[in-house]
C-alpha atoms as an extended CHARMM CRD file, in Angstrom:
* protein
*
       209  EXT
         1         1  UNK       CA             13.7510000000      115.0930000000       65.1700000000  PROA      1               0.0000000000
         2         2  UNK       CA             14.6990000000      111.7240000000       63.5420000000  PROA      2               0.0000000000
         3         3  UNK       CA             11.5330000000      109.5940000000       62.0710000000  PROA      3               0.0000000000
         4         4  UNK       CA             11.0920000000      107.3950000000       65.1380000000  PROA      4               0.0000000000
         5         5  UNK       CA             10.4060000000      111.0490000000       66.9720000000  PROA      5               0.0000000000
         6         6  UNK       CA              8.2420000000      112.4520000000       64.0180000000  PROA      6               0.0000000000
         7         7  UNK       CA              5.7890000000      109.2620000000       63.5200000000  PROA      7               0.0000000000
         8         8  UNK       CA              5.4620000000      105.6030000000       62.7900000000  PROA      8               0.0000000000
         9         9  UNK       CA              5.9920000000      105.1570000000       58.8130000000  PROA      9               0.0000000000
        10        10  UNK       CA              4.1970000000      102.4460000000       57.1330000000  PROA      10              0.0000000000
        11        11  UNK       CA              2.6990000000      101.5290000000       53.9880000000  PROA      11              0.0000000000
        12        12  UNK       CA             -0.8070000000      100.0140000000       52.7030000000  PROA      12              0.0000000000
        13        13  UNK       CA             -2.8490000000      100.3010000000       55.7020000000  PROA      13              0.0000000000
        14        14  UNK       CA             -2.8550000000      101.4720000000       59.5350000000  PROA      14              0.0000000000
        15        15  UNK       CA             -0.8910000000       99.2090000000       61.8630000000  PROA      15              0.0000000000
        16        16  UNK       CA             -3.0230000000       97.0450000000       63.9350000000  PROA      16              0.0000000000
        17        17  UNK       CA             -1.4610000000       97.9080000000       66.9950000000  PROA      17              0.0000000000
        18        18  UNK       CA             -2.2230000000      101.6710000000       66.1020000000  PROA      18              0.0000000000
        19        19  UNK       CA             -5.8870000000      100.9400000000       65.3650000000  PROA      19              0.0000000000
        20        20  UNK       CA             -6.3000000000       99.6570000000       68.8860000000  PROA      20              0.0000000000
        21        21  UNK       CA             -5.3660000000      102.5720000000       69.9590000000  PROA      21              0.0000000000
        22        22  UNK       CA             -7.4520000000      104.8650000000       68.1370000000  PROA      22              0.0000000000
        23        23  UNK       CA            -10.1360000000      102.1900000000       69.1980000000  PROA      23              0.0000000000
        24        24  UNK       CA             -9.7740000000      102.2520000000       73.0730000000  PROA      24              0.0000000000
        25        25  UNK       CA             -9.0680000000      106.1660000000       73.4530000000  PROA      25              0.0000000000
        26        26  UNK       CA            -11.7440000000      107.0890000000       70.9600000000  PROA      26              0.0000000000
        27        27  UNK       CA            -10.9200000000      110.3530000000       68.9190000000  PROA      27              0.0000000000
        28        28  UNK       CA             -8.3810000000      110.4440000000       66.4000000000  PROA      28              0.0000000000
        29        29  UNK       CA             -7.2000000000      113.6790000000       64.0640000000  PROA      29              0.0000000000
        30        30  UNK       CA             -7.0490000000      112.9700000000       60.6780000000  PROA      30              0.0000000000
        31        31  UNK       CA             -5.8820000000      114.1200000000       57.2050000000  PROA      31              0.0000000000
        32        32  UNK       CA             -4.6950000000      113.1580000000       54.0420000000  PROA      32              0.0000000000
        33        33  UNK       CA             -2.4420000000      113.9370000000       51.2010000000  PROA      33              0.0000000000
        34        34  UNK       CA             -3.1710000000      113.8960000000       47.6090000000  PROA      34              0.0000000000
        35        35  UNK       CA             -1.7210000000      114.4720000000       44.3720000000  PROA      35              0.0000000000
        36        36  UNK       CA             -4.2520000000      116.6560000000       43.5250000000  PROA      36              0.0000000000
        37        37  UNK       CA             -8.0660000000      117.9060000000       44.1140000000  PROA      37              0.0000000000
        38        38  UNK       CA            -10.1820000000      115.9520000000       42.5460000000  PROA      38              0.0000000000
        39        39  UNK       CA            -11.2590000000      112.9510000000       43.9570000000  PROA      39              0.0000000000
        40        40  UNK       CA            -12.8590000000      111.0650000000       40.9750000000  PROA      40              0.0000000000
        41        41  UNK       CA             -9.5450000000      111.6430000000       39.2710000000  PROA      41              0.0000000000
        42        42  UNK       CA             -6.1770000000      111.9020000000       42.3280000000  PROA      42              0.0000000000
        43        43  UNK       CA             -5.1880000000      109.4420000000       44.1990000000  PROA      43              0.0000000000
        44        44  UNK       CA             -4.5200000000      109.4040000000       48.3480000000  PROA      44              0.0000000000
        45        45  UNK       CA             -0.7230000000      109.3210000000       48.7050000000  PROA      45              0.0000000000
        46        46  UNK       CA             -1.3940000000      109.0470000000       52.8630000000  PROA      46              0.0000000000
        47        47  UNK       CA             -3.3240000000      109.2350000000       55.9920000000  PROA      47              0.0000000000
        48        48  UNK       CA             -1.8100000000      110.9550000000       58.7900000000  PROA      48              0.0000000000
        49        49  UNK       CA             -3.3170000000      109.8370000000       62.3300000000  PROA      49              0.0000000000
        50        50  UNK       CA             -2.8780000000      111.2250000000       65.6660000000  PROA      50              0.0000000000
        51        51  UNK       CA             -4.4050000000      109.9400000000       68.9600000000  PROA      51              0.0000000000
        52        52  UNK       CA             -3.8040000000      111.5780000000       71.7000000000  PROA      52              0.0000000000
        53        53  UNK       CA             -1.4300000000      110.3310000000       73.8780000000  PROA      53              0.0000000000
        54        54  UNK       CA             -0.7360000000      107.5300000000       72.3330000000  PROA      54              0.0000000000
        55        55  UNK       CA              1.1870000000      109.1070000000       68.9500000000  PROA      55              0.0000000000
        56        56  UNK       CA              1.1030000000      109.3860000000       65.5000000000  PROA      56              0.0000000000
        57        57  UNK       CA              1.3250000000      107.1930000000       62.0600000000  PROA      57              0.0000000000
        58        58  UNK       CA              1.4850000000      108.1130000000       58.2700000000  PROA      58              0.0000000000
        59        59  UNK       CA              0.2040000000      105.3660000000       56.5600000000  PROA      59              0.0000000000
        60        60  UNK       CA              1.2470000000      105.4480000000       52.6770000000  PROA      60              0.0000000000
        61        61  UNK       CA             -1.3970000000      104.3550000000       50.5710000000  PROA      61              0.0000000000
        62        62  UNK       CA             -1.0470000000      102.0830000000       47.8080000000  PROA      62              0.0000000000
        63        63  UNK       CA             -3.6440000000      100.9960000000       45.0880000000  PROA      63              0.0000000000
        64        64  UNK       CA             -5.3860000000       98.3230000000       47.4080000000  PROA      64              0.0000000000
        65        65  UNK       CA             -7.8560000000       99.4270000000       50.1860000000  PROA      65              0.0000000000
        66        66  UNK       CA             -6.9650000000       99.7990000000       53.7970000000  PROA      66              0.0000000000
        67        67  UNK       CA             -9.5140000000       97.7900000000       55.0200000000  PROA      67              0.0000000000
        68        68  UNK       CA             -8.4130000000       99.1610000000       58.9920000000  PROA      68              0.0000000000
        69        69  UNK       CA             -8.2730000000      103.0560000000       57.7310000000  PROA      69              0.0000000000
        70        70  UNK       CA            -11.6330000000      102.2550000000       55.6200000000  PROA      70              0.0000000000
        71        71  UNK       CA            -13.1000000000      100.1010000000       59.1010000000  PROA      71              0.0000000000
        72        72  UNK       CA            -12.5080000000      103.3700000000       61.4050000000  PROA      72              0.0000000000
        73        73  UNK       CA            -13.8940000000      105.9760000000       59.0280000000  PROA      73              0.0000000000
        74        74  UNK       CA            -17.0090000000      103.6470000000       59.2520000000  PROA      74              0.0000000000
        75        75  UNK       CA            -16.7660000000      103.1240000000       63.0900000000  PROA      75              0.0000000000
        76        76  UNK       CA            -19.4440000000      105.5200000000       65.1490000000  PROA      76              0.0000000000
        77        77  UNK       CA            -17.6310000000      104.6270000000       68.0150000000  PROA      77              0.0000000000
        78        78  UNK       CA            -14.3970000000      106.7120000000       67.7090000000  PROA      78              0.0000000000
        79        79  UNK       CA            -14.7210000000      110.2870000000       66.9790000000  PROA      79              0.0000000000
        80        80  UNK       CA            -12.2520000000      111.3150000000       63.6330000000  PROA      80              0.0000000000
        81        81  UNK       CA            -11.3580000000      114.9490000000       63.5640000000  PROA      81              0.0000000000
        82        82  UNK       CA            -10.7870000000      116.4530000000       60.1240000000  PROA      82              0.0000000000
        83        83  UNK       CA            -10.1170000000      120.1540000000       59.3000000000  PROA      83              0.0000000000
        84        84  UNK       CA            -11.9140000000      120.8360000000       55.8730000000  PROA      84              0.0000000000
        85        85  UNK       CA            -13.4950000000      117.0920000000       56.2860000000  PROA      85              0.0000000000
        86        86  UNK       CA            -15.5840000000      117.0070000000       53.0460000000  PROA      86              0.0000000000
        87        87  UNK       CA            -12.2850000000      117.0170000000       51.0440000000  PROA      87              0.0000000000
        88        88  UNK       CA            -10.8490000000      114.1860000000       52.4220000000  PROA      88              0.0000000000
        89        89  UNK       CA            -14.1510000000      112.3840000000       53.0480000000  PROA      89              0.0000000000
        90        90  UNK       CA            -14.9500000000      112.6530000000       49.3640000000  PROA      90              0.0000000000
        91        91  UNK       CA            -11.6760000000      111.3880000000       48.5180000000  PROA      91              0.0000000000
        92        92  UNK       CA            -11.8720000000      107.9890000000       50.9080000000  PROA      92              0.0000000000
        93        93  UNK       CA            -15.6570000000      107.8310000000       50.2300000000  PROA      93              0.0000000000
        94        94  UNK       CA            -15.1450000000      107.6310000000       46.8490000000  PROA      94              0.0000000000
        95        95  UNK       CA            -12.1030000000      105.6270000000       46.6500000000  PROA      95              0.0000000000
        96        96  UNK       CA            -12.4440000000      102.9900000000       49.4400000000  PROA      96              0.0000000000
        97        97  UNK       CA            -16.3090000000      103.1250000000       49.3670000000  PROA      97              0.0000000000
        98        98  UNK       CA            -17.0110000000      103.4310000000       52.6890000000  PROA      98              0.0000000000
        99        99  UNK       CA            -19.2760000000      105.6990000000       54.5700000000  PROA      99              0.0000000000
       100       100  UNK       CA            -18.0280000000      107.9690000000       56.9730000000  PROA      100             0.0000000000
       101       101  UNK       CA            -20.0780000000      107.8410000000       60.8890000000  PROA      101             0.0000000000
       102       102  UNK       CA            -19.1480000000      110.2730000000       63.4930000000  PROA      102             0.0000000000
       103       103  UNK       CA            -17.3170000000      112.7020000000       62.0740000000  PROA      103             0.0000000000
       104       104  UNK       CA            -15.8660000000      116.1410000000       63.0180000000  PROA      104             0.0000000000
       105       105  UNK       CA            -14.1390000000      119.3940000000       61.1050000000  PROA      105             0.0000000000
       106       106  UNK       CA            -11.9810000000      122.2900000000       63.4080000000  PROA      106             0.0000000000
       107       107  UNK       CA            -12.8450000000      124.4770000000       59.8690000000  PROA      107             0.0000000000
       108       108  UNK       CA            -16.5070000000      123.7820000000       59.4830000000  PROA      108             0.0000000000
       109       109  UNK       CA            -16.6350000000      124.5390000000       63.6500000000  PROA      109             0.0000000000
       110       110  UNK       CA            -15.0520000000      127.7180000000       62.9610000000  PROA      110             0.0000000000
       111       111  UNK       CA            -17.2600000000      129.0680000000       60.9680000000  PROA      111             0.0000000000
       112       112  UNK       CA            -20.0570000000      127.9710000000       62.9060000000  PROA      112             0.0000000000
       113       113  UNK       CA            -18.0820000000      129.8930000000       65.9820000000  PROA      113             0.0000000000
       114       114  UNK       CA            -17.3010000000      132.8000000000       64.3180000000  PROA      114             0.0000000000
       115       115  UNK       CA            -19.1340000000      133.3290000000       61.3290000000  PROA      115             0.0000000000
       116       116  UNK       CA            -18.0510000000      136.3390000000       58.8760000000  PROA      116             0.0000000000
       117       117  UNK       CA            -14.3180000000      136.5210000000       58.9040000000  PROA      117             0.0000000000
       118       118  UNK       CA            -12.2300000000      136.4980000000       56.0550000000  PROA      118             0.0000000000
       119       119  UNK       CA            -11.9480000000      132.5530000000       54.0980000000  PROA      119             0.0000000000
       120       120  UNK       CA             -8.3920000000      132.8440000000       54.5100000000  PROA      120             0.0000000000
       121       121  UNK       CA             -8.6840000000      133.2370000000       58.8840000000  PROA      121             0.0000000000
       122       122  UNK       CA            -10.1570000000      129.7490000000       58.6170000000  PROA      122             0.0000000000
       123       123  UNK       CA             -7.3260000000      127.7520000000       57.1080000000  PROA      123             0.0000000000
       124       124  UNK       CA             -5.5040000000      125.6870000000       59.5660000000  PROA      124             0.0000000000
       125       125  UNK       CA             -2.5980000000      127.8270000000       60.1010000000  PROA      125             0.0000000000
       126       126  UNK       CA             -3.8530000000      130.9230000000       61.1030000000  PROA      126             0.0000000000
       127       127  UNK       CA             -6.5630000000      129.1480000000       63.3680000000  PROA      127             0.0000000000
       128       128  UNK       CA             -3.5900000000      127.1480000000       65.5680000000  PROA      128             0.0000000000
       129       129  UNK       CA             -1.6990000000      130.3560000000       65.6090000000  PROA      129             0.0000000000
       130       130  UNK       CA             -4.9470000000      131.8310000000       66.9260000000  PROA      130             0.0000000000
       131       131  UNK       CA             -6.1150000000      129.4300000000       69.7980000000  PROA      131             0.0000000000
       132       132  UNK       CA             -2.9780000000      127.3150000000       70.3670000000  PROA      132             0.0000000000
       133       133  UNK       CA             -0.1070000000      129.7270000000       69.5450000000  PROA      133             0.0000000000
       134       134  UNK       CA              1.4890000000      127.5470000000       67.9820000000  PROA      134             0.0000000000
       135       135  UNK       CA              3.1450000000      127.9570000000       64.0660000000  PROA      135             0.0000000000
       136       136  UNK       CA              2.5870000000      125.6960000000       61.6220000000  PROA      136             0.0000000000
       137       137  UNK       CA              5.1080000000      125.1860000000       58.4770000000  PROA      137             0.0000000000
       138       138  UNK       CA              2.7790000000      124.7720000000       55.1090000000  PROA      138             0.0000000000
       139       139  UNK       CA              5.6330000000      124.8040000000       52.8660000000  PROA      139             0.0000000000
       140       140  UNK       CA              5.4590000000      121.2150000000       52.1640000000  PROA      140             0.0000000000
       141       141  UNK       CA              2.0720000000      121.3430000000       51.0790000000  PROA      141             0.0000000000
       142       142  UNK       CA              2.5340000000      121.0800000000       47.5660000000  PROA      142             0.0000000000
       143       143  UNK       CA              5.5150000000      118.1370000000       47.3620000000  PROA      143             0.0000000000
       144       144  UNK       CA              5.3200000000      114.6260000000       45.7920000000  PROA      144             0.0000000000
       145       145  UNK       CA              3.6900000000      112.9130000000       48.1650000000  PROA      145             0.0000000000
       146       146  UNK       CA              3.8210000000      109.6850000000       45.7470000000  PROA      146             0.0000000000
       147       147  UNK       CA              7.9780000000      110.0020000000       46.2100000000  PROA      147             0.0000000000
       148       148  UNK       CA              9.6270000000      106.7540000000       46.9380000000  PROA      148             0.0000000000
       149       149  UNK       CA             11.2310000000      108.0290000000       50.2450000000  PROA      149             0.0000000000
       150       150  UNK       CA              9.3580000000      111.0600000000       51.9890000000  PROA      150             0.0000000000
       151       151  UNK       CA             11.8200000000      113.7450000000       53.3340000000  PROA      151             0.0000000000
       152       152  UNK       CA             11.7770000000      114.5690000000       57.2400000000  PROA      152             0.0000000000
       153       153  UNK       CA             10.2980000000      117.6460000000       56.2900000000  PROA      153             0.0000000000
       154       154  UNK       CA              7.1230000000      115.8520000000       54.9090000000  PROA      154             0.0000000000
       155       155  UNK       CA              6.8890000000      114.1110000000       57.6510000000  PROA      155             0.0000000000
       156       156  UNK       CA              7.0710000000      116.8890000000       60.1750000000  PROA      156             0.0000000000
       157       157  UNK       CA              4.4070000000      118.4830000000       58.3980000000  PROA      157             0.0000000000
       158       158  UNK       CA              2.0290000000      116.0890000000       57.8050000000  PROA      158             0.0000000000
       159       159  UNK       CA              2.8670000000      115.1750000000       61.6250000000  PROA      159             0.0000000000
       160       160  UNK       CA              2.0880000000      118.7780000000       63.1490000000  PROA      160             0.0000000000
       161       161  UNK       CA             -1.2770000000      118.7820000000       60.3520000000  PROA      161             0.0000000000
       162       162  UNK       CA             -2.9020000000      116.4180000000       63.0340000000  PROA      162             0.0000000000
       163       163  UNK       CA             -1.0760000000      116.7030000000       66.1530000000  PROA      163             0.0000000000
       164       164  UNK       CA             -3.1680000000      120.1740000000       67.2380000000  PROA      164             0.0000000000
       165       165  UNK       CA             -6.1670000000      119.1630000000       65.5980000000  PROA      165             0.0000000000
       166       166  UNK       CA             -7.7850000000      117.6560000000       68.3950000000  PROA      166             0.0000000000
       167       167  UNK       CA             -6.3910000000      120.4050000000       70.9730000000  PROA      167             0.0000000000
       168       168  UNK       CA             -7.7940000000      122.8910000000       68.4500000000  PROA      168             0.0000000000
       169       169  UNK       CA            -11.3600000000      120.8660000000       68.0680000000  PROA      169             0.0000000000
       170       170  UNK       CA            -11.6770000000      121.1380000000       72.1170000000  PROA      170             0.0000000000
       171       171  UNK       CA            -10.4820000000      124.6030000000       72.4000000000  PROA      171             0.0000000000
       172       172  UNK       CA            -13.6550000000      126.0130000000       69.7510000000  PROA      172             0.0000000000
       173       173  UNK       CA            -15.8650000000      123.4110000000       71.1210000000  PROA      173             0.0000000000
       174       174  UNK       CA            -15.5270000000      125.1310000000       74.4390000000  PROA      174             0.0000000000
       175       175  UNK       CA            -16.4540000000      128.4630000000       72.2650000000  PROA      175             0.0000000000
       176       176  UNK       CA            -19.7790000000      126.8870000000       70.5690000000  PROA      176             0.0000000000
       177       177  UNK       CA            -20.3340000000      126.4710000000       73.9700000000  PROA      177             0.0000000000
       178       178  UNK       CA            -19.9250000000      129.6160000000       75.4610000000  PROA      178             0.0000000000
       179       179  UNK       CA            -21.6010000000      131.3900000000       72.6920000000  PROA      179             0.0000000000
       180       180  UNK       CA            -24.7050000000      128.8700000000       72.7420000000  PROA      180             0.0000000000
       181       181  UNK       CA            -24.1260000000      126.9740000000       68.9810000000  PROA      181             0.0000000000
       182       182  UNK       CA            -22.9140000000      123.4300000000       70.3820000000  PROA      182             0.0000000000
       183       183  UNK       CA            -26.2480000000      121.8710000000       68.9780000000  PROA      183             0.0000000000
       184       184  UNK       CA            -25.7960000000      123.6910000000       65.8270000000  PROA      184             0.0000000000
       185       185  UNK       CA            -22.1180000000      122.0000000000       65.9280000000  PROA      185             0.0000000000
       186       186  UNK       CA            -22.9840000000      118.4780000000       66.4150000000  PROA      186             0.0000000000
       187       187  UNK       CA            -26.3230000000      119.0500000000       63.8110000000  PROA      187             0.0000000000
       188       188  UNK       CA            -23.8710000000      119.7910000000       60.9920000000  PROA      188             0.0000000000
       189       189  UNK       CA            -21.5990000000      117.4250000000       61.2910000000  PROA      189             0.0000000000
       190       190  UNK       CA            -24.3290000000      114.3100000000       61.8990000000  PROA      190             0.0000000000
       191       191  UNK       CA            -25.1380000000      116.0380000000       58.0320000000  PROA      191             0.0000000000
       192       192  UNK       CA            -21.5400000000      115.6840000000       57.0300000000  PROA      192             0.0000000000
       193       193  UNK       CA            -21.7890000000      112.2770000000       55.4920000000  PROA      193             0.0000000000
       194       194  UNK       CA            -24.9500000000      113.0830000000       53.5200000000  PROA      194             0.0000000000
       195       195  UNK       CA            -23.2290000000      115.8490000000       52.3210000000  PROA      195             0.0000000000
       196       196  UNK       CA            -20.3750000000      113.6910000000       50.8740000000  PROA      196             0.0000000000
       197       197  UNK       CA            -23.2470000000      111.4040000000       49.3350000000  PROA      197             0.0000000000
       198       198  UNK       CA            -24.6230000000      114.4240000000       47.4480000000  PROA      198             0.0000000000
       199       199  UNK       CA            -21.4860000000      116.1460000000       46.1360000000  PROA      199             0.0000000000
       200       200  UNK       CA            -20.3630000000      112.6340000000       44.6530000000  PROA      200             0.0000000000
       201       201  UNK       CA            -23.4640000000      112.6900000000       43.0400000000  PROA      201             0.0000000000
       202       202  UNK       CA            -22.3550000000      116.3430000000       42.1560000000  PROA      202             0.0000000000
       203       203  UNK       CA            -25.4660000000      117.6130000000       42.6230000000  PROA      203             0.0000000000
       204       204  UNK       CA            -24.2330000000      121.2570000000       43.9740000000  PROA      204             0.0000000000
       205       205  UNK       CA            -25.6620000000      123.0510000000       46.8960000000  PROA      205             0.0000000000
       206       206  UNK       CA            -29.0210000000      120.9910000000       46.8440000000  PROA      206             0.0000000000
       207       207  UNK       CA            -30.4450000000      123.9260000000       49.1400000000  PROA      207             0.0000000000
       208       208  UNK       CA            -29.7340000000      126.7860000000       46.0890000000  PROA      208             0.0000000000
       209       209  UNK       CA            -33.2040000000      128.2160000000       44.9590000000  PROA      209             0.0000000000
């Protein structure tokens, strides 16, 4: 694939055009890249977006907010599908201080699905491989995100990261479901930006005896 076929490239915020999108269909994947874990100290290198449809943009961050990215986080009206959302919530809660509405997580859903397995059968690879059939490539994981030019390889990663997020989030939705957990689903995540508020205030698992 050349970059027009991977995703729209730009820098400092979301395009317009692509927030309209996100805006009229109303569910968007989501991730981001850091250079590092900690989100009082990293920064956000980029956002990776996907809406069904209608494509997919990596939006390199710079030190000034993105005022669109930080506006749809906030929005209750479009649904943003994260896998392992309290890492990158804390980061753009944190660093764009804005509160996150109507959020959703493919990892937090699988646990809530199928509770007991091994940490590692919840990671994003092994779940697409699972429900989707489809391989993912994590080798990039771990690049410089902050490089002046991103290779076509980052960008096919951080690509496929969201574009089987939201095929994944329907597939175990239709699971909670079956198995009679949907309420306990959409409970946890309404909690999910509380959640955010108390580990910034590192408070720890406030429900710990």
């Amino acid at each position: 694939m050349n970059r027009s076929e991977i995703a729209n490239v730009v820098s400092g915020d979301m395009s317009p055009e692509f927030e309209a999108r996100a805006r009229d269909v109303g569910v968007v994947a989501w991730d981001i890249e850091t250079n590092g874990l900690d989100w009082s100290i990293n920064r956000i290198a980029t956002c990776q977006l996907h809406v069904p449809n209608a494509g997919t943009e990596i939006v390199r961050i710079g030190r000034q907010r993105p005022d669109r990215l930080a506006d749809l986080l906030a929005s209750q009206k479009v649904t943003k599908v994260f896998h392992h959302a309290p890492f990158d919530l804390r980061f753009m809660r944190y660093q764009w201080g804005t509160r996150p509405r109507a959020v959703a997580c493919t990892k937090i859903l699988a646990k809530i699905v199928r509770p007991g397995l091994d940490a590692k059968a919840y990671s994003l690879k092994p779940l697409a491989d699972h429900f989707l059939d489809v391989e993912l490539d994590k080798s990039q994981q771990v690049s410089n995100w902050f490089a002046n030019t991103l290779t076509d390889e980052q960008l096919t990663y951080a690509a496929k990261d969201v574009l089987y997020l939201v095929p994944l989030f329907e597939r175990l939705m239709v699971e909670a479901q079956t198995v009679g957990v949907a309420d306990i689903v959409e409970a946890t995540f309404a909690y999910l930006p509380t959640r955010i508020e108390t580990d910034l205030r590192r408070c720890g698992d406030v429900f710990a005896y």
